[in-house]
NUKOLTI-920168 format. One record per residue (C-alpha): y, x, z. Coordinates in pm, whole numbers, plus 50000, padded with zeros to 5 digits. Layout:
REM NUKOLTI-920168
YXZ;...
REM end
This chain:
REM NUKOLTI-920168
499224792352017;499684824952160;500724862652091;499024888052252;498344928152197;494924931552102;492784966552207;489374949052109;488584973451770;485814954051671;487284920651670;490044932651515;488134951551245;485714919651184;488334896251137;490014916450869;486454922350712;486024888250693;489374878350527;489924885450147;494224890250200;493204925150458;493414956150311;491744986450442;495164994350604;494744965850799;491444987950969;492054996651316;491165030451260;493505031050974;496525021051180;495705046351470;495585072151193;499025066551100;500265059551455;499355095051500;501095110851129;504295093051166;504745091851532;505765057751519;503835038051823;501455012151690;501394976851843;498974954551708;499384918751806;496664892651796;497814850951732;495424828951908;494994791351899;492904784452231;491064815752187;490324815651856;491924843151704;493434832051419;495794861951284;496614896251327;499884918551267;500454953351325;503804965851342;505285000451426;508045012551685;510005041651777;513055048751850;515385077651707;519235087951836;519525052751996;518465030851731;515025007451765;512985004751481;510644984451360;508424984851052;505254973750872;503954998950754;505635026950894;507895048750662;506345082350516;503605063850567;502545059450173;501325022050260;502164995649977;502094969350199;501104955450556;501904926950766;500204898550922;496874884150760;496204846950864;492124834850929;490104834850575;490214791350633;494144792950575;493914784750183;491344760950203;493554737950491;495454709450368;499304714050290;500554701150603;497874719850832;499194754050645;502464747050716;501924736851095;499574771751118;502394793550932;505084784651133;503954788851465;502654818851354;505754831951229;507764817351545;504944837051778;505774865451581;509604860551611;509524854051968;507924888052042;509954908251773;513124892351981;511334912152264;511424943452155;515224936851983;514934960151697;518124974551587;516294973851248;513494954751120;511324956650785;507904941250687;506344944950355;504144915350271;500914917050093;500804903249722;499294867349788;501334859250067;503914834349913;505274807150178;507874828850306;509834800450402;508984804950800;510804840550809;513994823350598;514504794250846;513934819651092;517254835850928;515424872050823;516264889250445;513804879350232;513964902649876;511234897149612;509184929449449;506584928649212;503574946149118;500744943948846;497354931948900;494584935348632;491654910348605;488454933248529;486164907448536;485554896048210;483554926247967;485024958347969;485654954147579;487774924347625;489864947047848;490204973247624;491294950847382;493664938347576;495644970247573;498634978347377;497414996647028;499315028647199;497005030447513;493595025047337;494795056647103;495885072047403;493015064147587;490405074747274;492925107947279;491055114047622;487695112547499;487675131147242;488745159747464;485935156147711;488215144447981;486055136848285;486655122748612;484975141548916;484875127649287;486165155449535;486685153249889;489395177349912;492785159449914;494535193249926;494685191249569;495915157249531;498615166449737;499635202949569;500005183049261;502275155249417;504255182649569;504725201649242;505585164749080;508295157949367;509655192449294;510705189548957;512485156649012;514245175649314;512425154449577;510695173149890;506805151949927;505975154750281;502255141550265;500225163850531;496915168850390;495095164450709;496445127550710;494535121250331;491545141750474;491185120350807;491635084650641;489215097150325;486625113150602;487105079850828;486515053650526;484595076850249;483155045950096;486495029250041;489105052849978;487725072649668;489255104449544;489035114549202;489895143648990;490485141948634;489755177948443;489505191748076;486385210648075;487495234848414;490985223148381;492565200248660;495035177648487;495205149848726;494005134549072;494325100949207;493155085649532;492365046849545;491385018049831;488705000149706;488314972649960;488374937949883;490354947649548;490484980049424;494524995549417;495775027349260;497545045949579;498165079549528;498145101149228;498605100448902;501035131048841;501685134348463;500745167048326;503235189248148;501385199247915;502365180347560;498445178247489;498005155747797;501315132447814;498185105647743;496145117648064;497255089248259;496255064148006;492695075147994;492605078948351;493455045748427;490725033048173;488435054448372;489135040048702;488815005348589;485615012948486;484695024348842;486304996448998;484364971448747;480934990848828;481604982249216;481934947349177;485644943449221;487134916648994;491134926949014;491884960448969;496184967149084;498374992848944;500604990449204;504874992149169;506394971748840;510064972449025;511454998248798;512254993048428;510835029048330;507515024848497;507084989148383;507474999848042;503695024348054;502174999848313;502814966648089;500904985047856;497244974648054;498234939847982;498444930648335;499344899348539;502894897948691;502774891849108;504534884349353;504884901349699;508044900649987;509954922850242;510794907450548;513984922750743;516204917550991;519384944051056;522054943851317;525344959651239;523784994751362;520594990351183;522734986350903;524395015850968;521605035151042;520035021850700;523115036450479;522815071950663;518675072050595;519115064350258;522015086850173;521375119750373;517935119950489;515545102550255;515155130350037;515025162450339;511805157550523;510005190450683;506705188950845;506115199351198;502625201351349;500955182551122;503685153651139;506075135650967;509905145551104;513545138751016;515785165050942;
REM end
């Protein structure tokens, strides 16, 4: 096996097509997109057995006031998750192939993030990627997160009844009002909400959005953008990936307004109704890792999973880590278009 960085688009683009762990972050044009929004330099590494090309992993460098960084995704990025996806034959080996395959991908992997010799290292798994057990005998941090998957395929009424009693009201609260969902292309307003969200919890949301209008123009068939109104009233927004499952990203911002503290509810409904119509059969409110949000997402009935971040941290990665979190997380200013630390 070998580890090289790829610059063949296609291939890389047709091998993630082809495998049902990729998500549309995974594109090529995707990760260029970012590369250029976060300013973080993106190295995407093919593994090859002969010259088969067997898996691919994009990761993301740069390197601020000394310290080398490492990530996948990229922070201020908004991706859930990236990391390496492994050929579409992987689950379908026996045990003891998988095993051989996943190790020598990991140590590939290893070998050229020794390379590079990150101060700090993080990669955020995708759900379904469980044997982790390559990166611990490999000595990274391995912390488990969780989010919620829903299955839509059986009939839309089994769904619904498998909501709490307080969501269907909530949800037939919506309908009586007329609420209707509208596809827009203009992710200015998805972002003006977010921003007036962040504000009131004293946050600063740093989304450009001519990052959500390049990725929606590049993939307009799978990144869908919705807008949620009461008659000519705008009460919500969300923008989705619907590609190989469909997964709320962005949006959702709760409305103020004591007539809508149900808008969300409905919403949701409404979007696995789209997502169902396309064919998808798991539909993923992403994020179950804090109590208060776990408490309104449990209500969909959804399916507990699994996902991991990777990480590796020398003493001034560590360091560096403490500082982000405590000063900086929370004062980000845009310049040019970009993300940038202040």
């Amino acid at each position: 096996m070998a580890i090289c960085y790829m610059t063949n688009q296609i291939q890389w683009d047709s091998f993630i097509d082809n495998n049902s762990h990729g998500l549309l972050y995974h594109k090529w044009g995707f990760l260029k997109i970012t590369e250029e929004y976060t300013g973080y330099k993106l190295l995407p590494y093919g593994i090859y057995k002969g010259e088969q090309l067997i898996g691919v992993f994009p990761l993301f460098y740069k390197k601020i006031a000394g310290v080398k960084l490492l990530f996948s995704p990229p922070p201020q990025s908004g991706i859930p998750y990236l990391g390496p996806v492994v050929e579409r034959n992987f689950e379908s080996m026996k045990q003891d192939k998988k095993e051989s395959y996943l190790n020598l991908i990991v140590q590939e992997i290893d070998n050229e993030v020794k390379k590079i010799a990150p101060n700090y290292c993080s990669i955020l798994l995708v759900p379904g990627f469980l044997d982790i057990r390559p990166f611990l005998w490999l000595n990274y941090k391995v912390d488990p997160l969780y989010t919620y998957m829903i299955n839509i395929k059986p009939d839309l009424k089994d769904i619904l009844d498998g909501f709490s009693s307080i969501c269907r009201q909530n949800i037939r609260k919506g309908t009586n009002l007329n609420c209707k969902l509208v596809r827009s292309d203009d992710t200015s307003i998805l972002t003006g909400l977010l921003t007036e969200r962040y504000n009131q919890q004293g946050l600063n949301l740093t989304m450009d959005p001519a990052y959500l209008s390049e990725v929606l123009n590049t993939y307009p068939e799978n990144l869908i953008f919705d807008c949620l109104y009461d008659n000519d009233e705008l009460i919500g927004a969300t923008l989705n990936q619907a590609y190989n499952r469909y997964l709320g990203w962005l949006g959702l911002p709760k409305s103020q307004d004591s007539k809508y503290k149900y808008v969300n509810e409905f919403m949701i409904w409404q979007l696995i109704q789209e997502a169902k119509s396309l064919g998808f059969e798991k539909f993923e409110i992403s994020g179950a890792n804090k109590q208060n949000l776990c408490s309104y997402r449990s209500k969909f009935n959804p399916q507990l999973e699994i996902y991991f971040t990777i990480s590796k941290k020398d003493i001034l990665g560590k360091l560096s880590e403490k500082i982000y979190l405590n000063f900086v997380k929370k004062k980000f200013r845009k310049t040019k278009g970009r993300y940038v630390n202040v």
